[in-house]
C-alpha positions in Angstrom: 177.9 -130.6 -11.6 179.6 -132.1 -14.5 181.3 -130.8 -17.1 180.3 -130.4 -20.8 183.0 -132.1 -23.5 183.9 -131.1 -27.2 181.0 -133.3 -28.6 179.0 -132.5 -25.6 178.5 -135.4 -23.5 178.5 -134.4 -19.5 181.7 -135.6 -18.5 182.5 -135.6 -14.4 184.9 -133.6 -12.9 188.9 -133.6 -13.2 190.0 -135.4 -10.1 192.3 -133.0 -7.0 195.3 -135.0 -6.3 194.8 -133.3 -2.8 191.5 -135.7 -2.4 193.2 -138.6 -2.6 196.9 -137.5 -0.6 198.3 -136.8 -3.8 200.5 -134.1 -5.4 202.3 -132.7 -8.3 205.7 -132.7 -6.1 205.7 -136.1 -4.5 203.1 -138.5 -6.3 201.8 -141.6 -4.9 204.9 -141.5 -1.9 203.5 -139.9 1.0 203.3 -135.8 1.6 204.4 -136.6 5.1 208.0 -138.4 4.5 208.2 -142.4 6.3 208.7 -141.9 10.0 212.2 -143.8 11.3 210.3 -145.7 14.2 206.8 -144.8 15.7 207.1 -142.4 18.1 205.0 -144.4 21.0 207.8 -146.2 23.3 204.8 -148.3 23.8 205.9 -150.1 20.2 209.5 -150.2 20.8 209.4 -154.0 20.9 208.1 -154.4 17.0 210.8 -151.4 16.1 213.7 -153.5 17.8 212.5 -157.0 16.1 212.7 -155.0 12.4 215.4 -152.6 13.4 217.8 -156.3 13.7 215.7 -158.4 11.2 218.6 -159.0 8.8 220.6 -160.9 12.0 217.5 -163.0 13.8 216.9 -164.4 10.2 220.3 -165.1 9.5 220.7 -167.0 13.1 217.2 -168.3 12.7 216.1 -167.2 15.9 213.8 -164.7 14.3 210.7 -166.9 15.0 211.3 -167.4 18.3 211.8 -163.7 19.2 208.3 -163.0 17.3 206.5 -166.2 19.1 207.6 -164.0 22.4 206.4 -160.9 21.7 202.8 -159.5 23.1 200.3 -158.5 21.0 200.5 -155.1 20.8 197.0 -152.9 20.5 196.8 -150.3 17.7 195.1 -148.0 19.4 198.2 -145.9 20.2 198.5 -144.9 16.6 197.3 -141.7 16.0 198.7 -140.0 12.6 198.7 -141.4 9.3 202.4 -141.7 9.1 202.4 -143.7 12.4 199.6 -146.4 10.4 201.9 -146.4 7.5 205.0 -147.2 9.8 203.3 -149.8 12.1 202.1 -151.4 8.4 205.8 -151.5 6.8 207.2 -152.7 10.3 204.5 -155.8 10.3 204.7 -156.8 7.2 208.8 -157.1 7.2 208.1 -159.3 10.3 205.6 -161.3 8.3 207.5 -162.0 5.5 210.9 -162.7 7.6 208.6 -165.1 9.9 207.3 -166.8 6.8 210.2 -167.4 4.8 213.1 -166.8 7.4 213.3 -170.6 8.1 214.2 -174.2 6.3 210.8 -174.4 5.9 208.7 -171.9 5.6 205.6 -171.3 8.2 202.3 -171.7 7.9 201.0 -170.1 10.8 201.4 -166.3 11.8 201.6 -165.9 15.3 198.5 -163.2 17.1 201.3 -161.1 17.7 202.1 -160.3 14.1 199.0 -161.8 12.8 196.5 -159.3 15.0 198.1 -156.6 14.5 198.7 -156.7 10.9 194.8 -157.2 10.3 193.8 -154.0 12.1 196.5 -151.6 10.5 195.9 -153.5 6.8 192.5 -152.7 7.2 192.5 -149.1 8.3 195.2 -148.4 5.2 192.7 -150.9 3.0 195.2 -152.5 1.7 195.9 -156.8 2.1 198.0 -157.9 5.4 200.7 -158.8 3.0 204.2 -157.0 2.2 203.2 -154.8 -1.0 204.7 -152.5 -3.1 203.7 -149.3 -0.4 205.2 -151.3 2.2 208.9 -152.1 0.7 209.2 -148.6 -1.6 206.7 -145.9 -1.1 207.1 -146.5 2.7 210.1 -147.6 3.7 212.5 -144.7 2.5 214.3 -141.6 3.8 215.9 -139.0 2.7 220.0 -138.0 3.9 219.6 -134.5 3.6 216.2 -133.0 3.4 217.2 -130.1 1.2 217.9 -132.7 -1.7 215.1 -134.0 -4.1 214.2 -137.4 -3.4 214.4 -138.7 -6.6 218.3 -138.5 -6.6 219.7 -142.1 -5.4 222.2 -140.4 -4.2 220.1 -139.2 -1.2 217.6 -141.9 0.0 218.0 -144.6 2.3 216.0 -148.0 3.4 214.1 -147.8 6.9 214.2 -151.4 6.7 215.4 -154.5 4.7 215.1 -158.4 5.1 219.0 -159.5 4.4 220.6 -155.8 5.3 222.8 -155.9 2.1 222.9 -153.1 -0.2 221.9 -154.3 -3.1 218.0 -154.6 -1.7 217.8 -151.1 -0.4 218.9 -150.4 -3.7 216.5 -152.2 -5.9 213.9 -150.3 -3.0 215.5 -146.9 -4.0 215.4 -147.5 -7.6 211.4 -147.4 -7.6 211.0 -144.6 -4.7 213.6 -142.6 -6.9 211.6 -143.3 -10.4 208.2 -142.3 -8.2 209.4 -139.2 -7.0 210.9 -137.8 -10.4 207.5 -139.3 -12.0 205.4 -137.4 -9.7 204.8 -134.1 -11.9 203.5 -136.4 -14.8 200.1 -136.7 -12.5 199.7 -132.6 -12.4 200.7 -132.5 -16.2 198.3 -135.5 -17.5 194.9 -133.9 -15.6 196.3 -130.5 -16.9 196.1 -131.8 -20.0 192.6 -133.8 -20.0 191.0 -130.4 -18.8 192.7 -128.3 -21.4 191.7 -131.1 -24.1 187.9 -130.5 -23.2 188.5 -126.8 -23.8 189.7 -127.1 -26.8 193.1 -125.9 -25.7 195.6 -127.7 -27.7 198.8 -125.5 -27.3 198.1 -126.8 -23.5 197.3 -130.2 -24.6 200.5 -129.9 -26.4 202.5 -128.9 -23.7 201.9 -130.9 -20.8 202.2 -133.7 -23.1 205.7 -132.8 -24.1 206.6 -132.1 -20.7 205.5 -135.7 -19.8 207.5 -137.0 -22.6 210.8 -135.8 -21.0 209.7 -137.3 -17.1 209.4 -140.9 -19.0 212.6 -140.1 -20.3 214.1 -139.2 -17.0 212.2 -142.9 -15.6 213.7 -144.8 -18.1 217.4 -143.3 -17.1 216.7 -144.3 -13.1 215.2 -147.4 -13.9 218.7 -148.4 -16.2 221.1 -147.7 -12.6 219.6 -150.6 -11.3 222.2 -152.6 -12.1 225.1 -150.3 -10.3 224.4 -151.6 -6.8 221.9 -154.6 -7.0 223.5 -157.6 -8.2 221.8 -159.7 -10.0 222.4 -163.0 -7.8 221.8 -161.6 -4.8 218.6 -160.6 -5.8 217.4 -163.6 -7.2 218.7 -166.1 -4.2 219.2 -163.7 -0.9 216.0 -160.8 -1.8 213.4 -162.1 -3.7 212.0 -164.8 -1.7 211.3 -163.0 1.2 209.4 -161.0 -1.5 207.2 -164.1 -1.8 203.3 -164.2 -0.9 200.9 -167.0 -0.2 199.3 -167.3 -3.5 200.0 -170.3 -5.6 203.2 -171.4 -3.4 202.5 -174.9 -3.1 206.0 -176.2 -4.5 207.4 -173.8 -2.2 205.8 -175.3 0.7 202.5 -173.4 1.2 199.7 -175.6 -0.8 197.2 -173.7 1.5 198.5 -170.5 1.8 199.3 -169.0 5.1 196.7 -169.1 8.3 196.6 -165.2 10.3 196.2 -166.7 14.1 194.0 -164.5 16.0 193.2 -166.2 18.7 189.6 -167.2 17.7 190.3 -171.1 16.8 188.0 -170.5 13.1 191.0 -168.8 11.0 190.8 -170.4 7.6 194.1 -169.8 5.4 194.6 -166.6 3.4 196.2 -166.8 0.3 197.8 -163.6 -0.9 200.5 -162.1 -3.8 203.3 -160.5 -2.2 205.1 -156.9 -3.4 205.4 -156.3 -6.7 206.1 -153.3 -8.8 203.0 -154.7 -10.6 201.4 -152.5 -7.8 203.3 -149.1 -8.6 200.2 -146.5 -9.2 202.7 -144.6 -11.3 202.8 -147.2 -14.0 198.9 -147.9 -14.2 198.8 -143.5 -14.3 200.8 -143.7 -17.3 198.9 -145.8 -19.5 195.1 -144.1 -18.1 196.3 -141.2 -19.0 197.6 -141.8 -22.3 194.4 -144.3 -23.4 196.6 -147.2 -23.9 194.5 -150.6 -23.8 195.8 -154.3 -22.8 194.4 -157.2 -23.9 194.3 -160.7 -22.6 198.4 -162.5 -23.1 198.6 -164.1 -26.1 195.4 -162.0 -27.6 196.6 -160.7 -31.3 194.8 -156.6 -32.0 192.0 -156.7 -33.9 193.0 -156.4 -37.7 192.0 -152.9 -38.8 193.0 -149.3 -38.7 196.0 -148.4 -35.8 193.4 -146.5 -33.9 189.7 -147.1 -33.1 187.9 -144.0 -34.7 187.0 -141.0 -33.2 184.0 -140.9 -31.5 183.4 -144.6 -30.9 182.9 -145.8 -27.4 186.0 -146.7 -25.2 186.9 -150.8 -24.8 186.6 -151.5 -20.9 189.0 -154.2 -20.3 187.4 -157.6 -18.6 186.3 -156.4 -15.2 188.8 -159.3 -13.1 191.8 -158.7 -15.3 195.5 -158.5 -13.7 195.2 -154.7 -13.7 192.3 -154.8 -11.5 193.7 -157.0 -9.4 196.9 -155.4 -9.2 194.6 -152.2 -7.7 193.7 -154.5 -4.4 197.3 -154.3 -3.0 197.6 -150.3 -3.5 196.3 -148.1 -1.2 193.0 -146.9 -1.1 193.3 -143.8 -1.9 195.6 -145.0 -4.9 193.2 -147.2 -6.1 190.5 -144.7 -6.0 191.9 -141.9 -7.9 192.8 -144.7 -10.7 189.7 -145.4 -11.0 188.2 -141.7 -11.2 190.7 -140.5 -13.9 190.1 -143.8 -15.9 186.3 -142.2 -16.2 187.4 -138.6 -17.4 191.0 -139.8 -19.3 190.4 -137.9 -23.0 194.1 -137.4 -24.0 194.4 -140.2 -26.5 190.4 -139.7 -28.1 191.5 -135.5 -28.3 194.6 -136.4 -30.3 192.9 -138.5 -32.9 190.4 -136.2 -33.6 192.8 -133.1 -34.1 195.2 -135.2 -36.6 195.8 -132.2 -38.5 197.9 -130.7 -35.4 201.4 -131.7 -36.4 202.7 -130.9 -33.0 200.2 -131.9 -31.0 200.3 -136.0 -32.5 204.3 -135.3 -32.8 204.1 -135.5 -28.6 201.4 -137.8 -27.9 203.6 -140.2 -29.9 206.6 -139.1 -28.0 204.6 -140.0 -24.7 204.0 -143.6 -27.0 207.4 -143.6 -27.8 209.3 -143.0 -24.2 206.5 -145.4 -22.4 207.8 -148.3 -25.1 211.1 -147.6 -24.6 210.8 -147.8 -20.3 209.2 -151.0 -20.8 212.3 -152.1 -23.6 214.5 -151.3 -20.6 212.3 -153.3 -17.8 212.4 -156.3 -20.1 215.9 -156.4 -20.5 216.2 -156.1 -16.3 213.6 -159.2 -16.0 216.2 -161.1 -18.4 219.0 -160.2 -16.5 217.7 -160.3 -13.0 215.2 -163.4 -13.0 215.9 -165.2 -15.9 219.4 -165.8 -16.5 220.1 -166.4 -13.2 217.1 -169.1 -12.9 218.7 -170.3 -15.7 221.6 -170.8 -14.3 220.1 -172.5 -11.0 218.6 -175.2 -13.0 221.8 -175.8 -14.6 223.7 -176.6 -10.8 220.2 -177.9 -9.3 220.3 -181.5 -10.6 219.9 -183.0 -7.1 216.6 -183.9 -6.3 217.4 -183.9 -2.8 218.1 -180.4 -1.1 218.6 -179.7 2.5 215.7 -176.9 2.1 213.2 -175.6 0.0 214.8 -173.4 -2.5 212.3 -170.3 -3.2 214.7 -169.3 -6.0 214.6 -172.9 -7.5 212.9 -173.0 -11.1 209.8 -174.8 -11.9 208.9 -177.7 -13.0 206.0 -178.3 -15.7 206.2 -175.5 -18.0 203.7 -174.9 -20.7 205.1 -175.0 -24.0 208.8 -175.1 -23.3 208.5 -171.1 -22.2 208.9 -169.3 -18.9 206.1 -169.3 -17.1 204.3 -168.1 -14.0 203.5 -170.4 -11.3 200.1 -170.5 -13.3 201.8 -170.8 -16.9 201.9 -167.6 -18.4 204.5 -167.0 -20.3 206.8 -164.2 -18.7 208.8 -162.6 -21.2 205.9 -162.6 -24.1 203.4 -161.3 -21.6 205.5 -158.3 -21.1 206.9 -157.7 -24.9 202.7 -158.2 -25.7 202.7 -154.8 -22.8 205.4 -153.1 -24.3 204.0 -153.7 -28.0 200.4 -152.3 -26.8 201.9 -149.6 -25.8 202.7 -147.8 -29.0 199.4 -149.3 -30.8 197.6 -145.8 -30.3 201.0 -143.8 -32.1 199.2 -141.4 -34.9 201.6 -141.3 -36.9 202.8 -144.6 -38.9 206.7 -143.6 -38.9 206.4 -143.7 -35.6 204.5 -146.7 -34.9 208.0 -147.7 -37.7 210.5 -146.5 -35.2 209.4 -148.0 -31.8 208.9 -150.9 -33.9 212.3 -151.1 -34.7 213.7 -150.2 -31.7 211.7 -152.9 -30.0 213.3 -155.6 -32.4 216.9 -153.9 -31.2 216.0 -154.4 -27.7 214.4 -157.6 -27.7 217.9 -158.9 -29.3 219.8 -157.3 -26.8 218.0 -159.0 -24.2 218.5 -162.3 -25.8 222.2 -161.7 -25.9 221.9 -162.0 -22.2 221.7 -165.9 -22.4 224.3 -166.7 -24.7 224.5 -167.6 -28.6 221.8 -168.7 -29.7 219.7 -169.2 -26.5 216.5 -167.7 -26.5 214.7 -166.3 -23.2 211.2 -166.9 -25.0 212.2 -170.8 -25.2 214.4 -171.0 -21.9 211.9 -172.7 -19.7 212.0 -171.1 -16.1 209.8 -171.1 -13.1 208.9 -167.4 -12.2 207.8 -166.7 -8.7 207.8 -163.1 -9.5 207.7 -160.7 -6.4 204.1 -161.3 -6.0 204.8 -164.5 -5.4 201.9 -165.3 -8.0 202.7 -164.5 -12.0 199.2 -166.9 -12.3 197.0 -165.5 -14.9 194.3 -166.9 -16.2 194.4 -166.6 -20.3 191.5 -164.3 -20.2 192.7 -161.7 -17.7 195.2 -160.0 -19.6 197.0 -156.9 -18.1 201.0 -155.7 -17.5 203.4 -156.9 -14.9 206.2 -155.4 -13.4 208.4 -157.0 -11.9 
């Protein structure tokens, strides 16, 4: 039975973050932590190809130790854990067989290809390297009597190059994930206590949640410690690559998953992204905020839509949506249950005489804005400048190999773009700006204001005097291998 709201509509019932594997204490990373290797000698082969993945691609003889291997059955996997191991292991073989060459392959091989199918099916997620199966899967902690969101304490299962600087950009999400995890428990907390009237609880949770976003922000800012921003861009990122839209890289079709049968047709596929973090998605549910298409002004009118009125749905095939078919199942699901039952932002504007109530909603507003301030300036430093500065010592036309890092040509407007020319560095100030849209108070919507202009100037300082990154024209791959979208799709991406 459902549950009867302030104005008394029958509202359904707060989701368990048991039902969908979830939990105040670890989030969307599993209960059960990443297993080292599958426990079945039967798979020791795939665990030897990943465990020296980093050499075989470096000595290019990575695709023919795959070409070699059987094709393993699945049926030896028993616990979740093991699915979620075979998955990671596959999908760093996929990725290093795609991209590990001069050229990159077209073909997947039955004994990846197979394989891959089965376990990406039984998880229901794509047979692609996502966000689950670089960061919420592939981590471990050194000593298990330490919280895992100290990077301090966690550790890669597996990497593509073996340098330190990609288990770190890894660590940097798992570590954000685990000290965002309590936000989930807080934000239901807080939509049941909003439809009992409860404000003081409301209140609460909400300032609680404040201080986690806080905490993000701080992890998310250590990237740069131990992840150099070269290596990323030239020796990580394009094994981070998908099929979709990767024609200048080599893959006009995509990528065909041989399994034996003679009729494959080619898949085309976005690869990991943070774009596919649950977390993120949570965040703005919970707190109502609403993105429109890139490029789409707000409606002129008051800051908030009134009380009472129904709730924009965004267009059903945005990004956002999209973004939900590389999460897990389970992931996806409970998104899409707590986006039916999130009242947070509607119980806020209709109790505007409660100081401190609105005082930490906006906080919430506030802290959101200022993680995105700090993900913007990273995209600056970490993808732009140096694509930049590629395009400045690219002038050959002739290279001995395709260059996944290489910029672009044909850019829309003289801005960064996409692979399908949206413009990268507007597209996520338009997310950041969104974000403190629904901010009750007008000093506050004021302050983020301003400190989005300091920011934004901050990040420009990263090309030089006078150079700006909205008029820079660069070719963005993005980890998904795919920033194409559609000017009527709208929605954030992480990168």
């Amino acid at each position: 039975m459902g549950e009867t709201g302030e104005t008394g509509e029958t509202l359904g019932p707060i989701p368990v973050l048991e039902d969908y594997g979830l939990s105040s204490t670890h989030g969307f990373l599993p209960e059960t932590l990443p297993l080292s290797r599958l426990p079945d000698p039967y798979y020791n082969k795939w665990e030897a190809v990943a465990a020296n993945l980093p050499a075989q691609v470096l000595s290019k003889r990575l695709r023919g130790v795959v070409d070699g291997l059987p094709v393993l059955s699945t049926a030896g996997l028993e616990h979740d854990a093991e699915w979620r191991r075979a998955y990671s292991l596959l999908c760093f073989m996929a990725h290093a067989y795609i991209w590990g060459g001069d050229a990159p392959a077209s073909r997947l091989p039955p004994s990846i290809s197979l394989p891959l199918l089965e376990v990406a099916g039984r998880l229901q997620l794509p047979p692609v390297a996502t966000y689950a199966a670089v960061c919420l899967w592939n981590f471990k902690p050194l000593f298990l009597d330490e919280d895992l969101d100290r990077l301090e304490n966690l550790a890669t299962l597996n990497t593509f190059t073996g340098s330190s600087d990609e288990s770190w950009f890894y660590l940097v999400s798992v570590a954000i994930e685990a000290r965002g995890a309590p936000i989930l428990g807080l934000a239901l907390t807080a939509m049941g206590a909003a439809r009992e009237g409860d404000s003081r609880t409301v209140t609460r949770c909400l300032r609680a949640f404040a201080e986690r976003l806080t905490d993000l922000t701080a992890i998310l800012q250590r990237m740069h410690e131990s992840c150099d921003p070269a290596t990323f861009y030239h020796r990580i990122r394009p094994f981070l690559a998908g099929s979709k839209n990767m024609a200048e890289a080599g893959l006009p079709d995509g990528v065909i998953y041989d399994d034996g049968s003679g009729a494959e047709t080619h898949r085309r596929y976005s690869g990991g992204s943070n774009a596919q973090s649950s977390l993120v998605q949570f965040f703005d549910i919970a707190l109502g905020i609403r993105h429109r298409p890139t490029g789409e002004r707000r409606d002129a009118g008051p800051a908030t839509e009134p009380a009472g009125e129904p709730r924009r749905t965004a267009p059903e095939h945005n990004f956002i949506q999209e973004m939900r078919r590389y999460m897990p199942g389970p992931h996806a699901r409970f998104l899409e249950d707590v986006t039916k039952v999130a009242n947070v932002r509607e119980y806020v504007e209709s109790h505007r005489d409660d100081g401190e109530l609105c005082l930490a909603y906006d906080a919430c507003l506030a802290m959101l804005s200022a993680f995105r301030d700090k993900h913007i300036a990273i995209v600056a430093r970490y993808i732009i400048a140096p694509s930049r500065e590629a395009r400045a010592r690219d002038r050959s036309p002739k290279r001995s190999r395709l260059n996944l890092a290489a910029p672009t040509k044909g850019s829309r407007d003289g801005a960064q773009t996409g692979t399908g020319g949206t413009a990268l560095i507007p597209f996520l100030k338009q997310a950041r700006d969104e974000t403190g849209e629904p901010a009750v108070e007008a000093w506050t919507r004021r302050f983020m204001r301003r400190g989005m202009t300091s920011a934004d100037k901050h990040a420009d300082l990263l090309f030089g005097r006078g150079a700006s990154p909205e008029k820079e024209h660069v070719g963005v791959k993005g980890l998904a291998g795919s920033w194409t979208m559609d000017d009527d799709m709208g929605g954030i991406c992480l990168v």
